[in-house]
DRENDO-1510 file (C-alpha; in Angstrom, 1 decimal, always signed):
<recs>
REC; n; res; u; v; w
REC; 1; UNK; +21.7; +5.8; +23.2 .
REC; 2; UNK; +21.6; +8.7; +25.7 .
REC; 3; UNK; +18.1; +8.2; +27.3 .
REC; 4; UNK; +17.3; +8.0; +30.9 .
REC; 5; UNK; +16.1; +4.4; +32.0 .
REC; 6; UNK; +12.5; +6.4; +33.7 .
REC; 7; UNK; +12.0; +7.6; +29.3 .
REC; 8; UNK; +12.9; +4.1; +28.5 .
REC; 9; UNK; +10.6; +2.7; +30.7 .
REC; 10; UNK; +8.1; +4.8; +29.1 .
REC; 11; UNK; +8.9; +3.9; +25.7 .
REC; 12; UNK; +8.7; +0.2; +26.8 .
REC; 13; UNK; +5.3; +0.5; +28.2 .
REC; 14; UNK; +3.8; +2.5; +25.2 .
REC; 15; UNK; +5.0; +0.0; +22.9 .
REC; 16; UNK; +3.6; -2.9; +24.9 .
REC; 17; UNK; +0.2; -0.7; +25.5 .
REC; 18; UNK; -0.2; -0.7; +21.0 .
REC; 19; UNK; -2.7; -2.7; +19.5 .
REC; 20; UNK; +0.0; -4.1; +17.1 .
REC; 21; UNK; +2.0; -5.2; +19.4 .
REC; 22; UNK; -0.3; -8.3; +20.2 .
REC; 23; UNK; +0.8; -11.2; +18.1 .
REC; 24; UNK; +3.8; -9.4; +17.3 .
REC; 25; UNK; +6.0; -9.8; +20.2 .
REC; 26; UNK; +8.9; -11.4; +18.7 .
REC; 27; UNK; +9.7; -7.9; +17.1 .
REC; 28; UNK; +9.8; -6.1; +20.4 .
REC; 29; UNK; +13.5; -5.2; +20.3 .
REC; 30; UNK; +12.6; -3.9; +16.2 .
REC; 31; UNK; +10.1; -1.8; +17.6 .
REC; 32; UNK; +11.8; -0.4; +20.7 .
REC; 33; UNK; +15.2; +0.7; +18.5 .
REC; 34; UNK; +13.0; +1.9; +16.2 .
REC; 35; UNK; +11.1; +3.8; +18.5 .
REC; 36; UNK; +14.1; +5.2; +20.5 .
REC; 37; UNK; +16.2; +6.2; +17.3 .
REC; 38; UNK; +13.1; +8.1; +16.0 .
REC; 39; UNK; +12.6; +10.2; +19.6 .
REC; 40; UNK; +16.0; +11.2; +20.3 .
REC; 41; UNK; +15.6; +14.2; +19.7 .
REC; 42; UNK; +12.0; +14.9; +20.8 .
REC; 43; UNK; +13.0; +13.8; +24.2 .
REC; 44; UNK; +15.5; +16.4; +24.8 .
REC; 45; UNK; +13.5; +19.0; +23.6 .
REC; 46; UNK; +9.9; +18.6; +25.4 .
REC; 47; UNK; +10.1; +18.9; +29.7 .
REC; 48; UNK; +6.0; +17.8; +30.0 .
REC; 49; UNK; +5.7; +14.6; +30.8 .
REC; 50; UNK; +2.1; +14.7; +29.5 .
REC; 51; UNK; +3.0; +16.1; +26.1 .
REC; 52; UNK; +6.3; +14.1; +25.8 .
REC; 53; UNK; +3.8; +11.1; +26.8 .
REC; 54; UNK; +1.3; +11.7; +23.7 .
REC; 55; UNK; +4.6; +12.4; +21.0 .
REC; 56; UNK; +5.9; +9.0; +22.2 .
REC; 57; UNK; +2.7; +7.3; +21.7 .
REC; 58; UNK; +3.1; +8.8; +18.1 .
REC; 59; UNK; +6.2; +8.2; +17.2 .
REC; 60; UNK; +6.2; +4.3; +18.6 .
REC; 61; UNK; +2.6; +3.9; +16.4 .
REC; 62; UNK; +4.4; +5.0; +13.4 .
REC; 63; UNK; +7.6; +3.4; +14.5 .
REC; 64; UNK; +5.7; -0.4; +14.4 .
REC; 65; UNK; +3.5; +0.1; +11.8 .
REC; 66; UNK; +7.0; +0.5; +9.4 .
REC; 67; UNK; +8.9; -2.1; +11.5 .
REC; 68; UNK; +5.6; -4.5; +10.5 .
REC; 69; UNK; +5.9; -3.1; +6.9 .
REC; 70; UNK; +9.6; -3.8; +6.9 .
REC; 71; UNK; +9.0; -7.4; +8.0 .
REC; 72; UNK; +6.0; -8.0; +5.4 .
REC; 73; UNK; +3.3; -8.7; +8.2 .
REC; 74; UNK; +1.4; -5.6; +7.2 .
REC; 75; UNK; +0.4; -3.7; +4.0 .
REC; 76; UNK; -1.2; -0.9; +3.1 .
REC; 77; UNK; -4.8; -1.0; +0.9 .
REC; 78; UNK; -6.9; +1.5; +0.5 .
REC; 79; UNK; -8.8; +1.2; +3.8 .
REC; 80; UNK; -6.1; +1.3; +5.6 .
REC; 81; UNK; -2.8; -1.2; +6.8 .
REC; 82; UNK; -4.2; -4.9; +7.0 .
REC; 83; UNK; -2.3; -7.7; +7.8 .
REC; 84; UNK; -0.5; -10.0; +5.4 .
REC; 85; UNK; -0.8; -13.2; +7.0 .
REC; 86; UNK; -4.1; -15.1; +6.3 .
REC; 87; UNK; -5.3; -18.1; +8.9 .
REC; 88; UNK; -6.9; -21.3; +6.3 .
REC; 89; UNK; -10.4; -22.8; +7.7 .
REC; 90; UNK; -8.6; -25.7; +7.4 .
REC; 91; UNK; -6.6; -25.1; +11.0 .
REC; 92; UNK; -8.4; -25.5; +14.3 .
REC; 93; UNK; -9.9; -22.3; +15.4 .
REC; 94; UNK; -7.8; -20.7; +18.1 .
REC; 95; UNK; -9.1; -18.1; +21.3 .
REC; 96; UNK; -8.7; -15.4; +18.6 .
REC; 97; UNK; -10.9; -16.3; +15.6 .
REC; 98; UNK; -11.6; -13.2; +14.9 .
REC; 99; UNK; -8.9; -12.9; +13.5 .
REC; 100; UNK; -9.7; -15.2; +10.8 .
REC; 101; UNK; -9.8; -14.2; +6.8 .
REC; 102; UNK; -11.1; -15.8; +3.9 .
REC; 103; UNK; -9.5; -16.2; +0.8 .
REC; 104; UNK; -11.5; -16.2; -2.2 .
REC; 105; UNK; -8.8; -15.8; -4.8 .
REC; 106; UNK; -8.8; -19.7; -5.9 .
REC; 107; UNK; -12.9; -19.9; -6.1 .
REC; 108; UNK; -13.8; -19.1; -9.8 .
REC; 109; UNK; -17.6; -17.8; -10.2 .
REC; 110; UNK; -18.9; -18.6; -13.8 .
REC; 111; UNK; -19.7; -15.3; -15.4 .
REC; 112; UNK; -22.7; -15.7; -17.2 .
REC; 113; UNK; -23.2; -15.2; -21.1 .
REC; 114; UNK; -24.5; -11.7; -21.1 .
REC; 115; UNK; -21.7; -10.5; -18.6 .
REC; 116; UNK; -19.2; -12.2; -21.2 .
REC; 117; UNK; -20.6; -10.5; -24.0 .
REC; 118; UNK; -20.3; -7.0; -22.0 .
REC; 119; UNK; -16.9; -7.7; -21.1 .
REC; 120; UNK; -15.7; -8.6; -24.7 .
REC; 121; UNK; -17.9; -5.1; -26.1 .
REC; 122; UNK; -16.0; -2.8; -23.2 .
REC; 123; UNK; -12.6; -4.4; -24.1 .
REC; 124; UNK; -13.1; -3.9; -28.0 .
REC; 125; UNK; -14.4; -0.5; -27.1 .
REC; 126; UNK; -11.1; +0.3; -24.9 .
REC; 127; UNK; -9.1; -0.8; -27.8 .
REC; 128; UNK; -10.6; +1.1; -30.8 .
REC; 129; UNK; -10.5; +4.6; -28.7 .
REC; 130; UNK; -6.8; +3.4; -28.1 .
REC; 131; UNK; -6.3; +3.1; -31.5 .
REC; 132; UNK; -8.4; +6.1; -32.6 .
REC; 133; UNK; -6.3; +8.3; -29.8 .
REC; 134; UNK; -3.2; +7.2; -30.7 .
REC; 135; UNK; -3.7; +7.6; -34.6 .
REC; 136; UNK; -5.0; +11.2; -34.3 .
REC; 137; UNK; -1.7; +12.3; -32.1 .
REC; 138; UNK; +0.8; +9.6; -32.9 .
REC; 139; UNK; +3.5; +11.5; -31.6 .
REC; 140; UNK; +2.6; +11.0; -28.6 .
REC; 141; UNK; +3.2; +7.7; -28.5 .
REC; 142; UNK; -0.4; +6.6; -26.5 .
REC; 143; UNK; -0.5; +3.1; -27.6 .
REC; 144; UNK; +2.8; +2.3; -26.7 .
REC; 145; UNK; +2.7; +4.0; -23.5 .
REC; 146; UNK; -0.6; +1.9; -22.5 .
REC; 147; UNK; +1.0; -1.5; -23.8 .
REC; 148; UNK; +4.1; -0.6; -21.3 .
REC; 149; UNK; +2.0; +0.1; -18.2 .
REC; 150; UNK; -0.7; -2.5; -18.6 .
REC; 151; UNK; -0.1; -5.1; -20.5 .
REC; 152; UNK; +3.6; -4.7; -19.5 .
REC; 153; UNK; +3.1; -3.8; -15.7 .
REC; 154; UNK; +6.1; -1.6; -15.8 .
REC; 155; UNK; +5.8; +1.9; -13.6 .
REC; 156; UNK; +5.6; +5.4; -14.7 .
REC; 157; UNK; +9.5; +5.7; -13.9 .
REC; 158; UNK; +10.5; +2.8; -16.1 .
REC; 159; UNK; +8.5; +3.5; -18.9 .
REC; 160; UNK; +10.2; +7.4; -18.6 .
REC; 161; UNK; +13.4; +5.9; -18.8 .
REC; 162; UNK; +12.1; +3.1; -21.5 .
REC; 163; UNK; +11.0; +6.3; -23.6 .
REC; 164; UNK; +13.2; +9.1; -22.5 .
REC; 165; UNK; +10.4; +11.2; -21.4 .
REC; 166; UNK; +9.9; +12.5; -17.7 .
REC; 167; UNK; +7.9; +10.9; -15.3 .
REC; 168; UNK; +5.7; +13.6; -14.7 .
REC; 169; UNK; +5.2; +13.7; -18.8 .
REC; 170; UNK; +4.3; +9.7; -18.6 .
REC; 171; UNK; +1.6; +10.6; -15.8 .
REC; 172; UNK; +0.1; +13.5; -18.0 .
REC; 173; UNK; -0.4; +11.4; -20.8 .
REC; 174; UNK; -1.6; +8.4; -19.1 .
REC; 175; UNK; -4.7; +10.6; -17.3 .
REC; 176; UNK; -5.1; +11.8; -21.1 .
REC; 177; UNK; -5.3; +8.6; -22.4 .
REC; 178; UNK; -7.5; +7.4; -19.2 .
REC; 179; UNK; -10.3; +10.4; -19.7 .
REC; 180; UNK; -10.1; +9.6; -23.4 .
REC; 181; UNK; -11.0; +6.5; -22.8 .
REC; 182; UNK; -14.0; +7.3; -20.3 .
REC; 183; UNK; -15.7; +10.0; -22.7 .
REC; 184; UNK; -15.8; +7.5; -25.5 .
REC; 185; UNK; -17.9; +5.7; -22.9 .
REC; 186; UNK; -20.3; +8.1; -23.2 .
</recs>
């Protein structure tokens, strides 16, 4: 790479200034290629250090946060990126327990009868109007569509290829399907 060892410096320093670089180290040189590859050309266009300073900052957050989604040590939900790797209460806490998570996906909580008996009405109501929907406009294929994406898991792009519609059509009919389902809630 073509950059001056005084921008390189710079890069170093803001990478090593992140918050996600803590407990991340080991992907330093990830992060600094990364980083450098993506401001190549930012750096020969801005002559402020100040503003070249805050595009760097930028480009090296963004620059880690996909190196960490490349190396499956973060993932996105919908507050936000979280990290993947969980600590067990079984180890020794360490200096940085708060970093601890608890898992709750092995503890089972015994649903009572009447939340059973909800369940079982909501599910036979979901399959009736999927059944009702898809009888008054079989041609659009509802019911199979639904058994693909859920009780299939496959995407809205396999399912377009599995039917030879478009993507986009597979999406329209889905949110149909989906609000046709809510107003027979009602």
């Amino acid at each position: 790479m073509d950059l001056a060892q005084d921008k390189l410096d710079l890069i170093e320093k803001i990478i090593k200034n992140d918050r996600k670089f803590t407990d991340n180290e080991d992907l330093y040189d990830d992060f600094f290629n990364e980083t450098c590859k993506r401001s190549l050309g930012i750096i020969k266009v801005i002559s402020s250090d100040a503003a070249l300073e805050a595009y760097l900052k930028k480009i090296a957050t963004t620059a880690i946060l996909n190196v960490l989604k490349d190396s499956g040590r973060l993932r996105r939900t919908k507050s936000g990126y979280t990290p993947t790797n969980e600590i067990s209460i079984d180890e020794p806490l360490s200096e940085n327990f708060n970093k601890i998570e608890v898992s709750y996906k092995n503890f089972n909580v015994a649903e009572t009868p009447e939340e059973i008996v909800i369940k079982k009405d909501n599910f036979r109501q979901i399959k009736n109007s999927i059944l009702e929907i898809n009888a008054s406009e079989p041609e659009k294929k509802y019911l199979q569509i639904y058994k693909l994406r859920y009780d299939n898991g496959m995407t809205q792009k396999e399912i377009s290829k599995e039917l030879g519609l478009s993507q986009s059509e597979i999406s329209k009919r889905l949110f149909i399907l989906m609000n046709k389902i809510k107003q027979s809630f009602r």
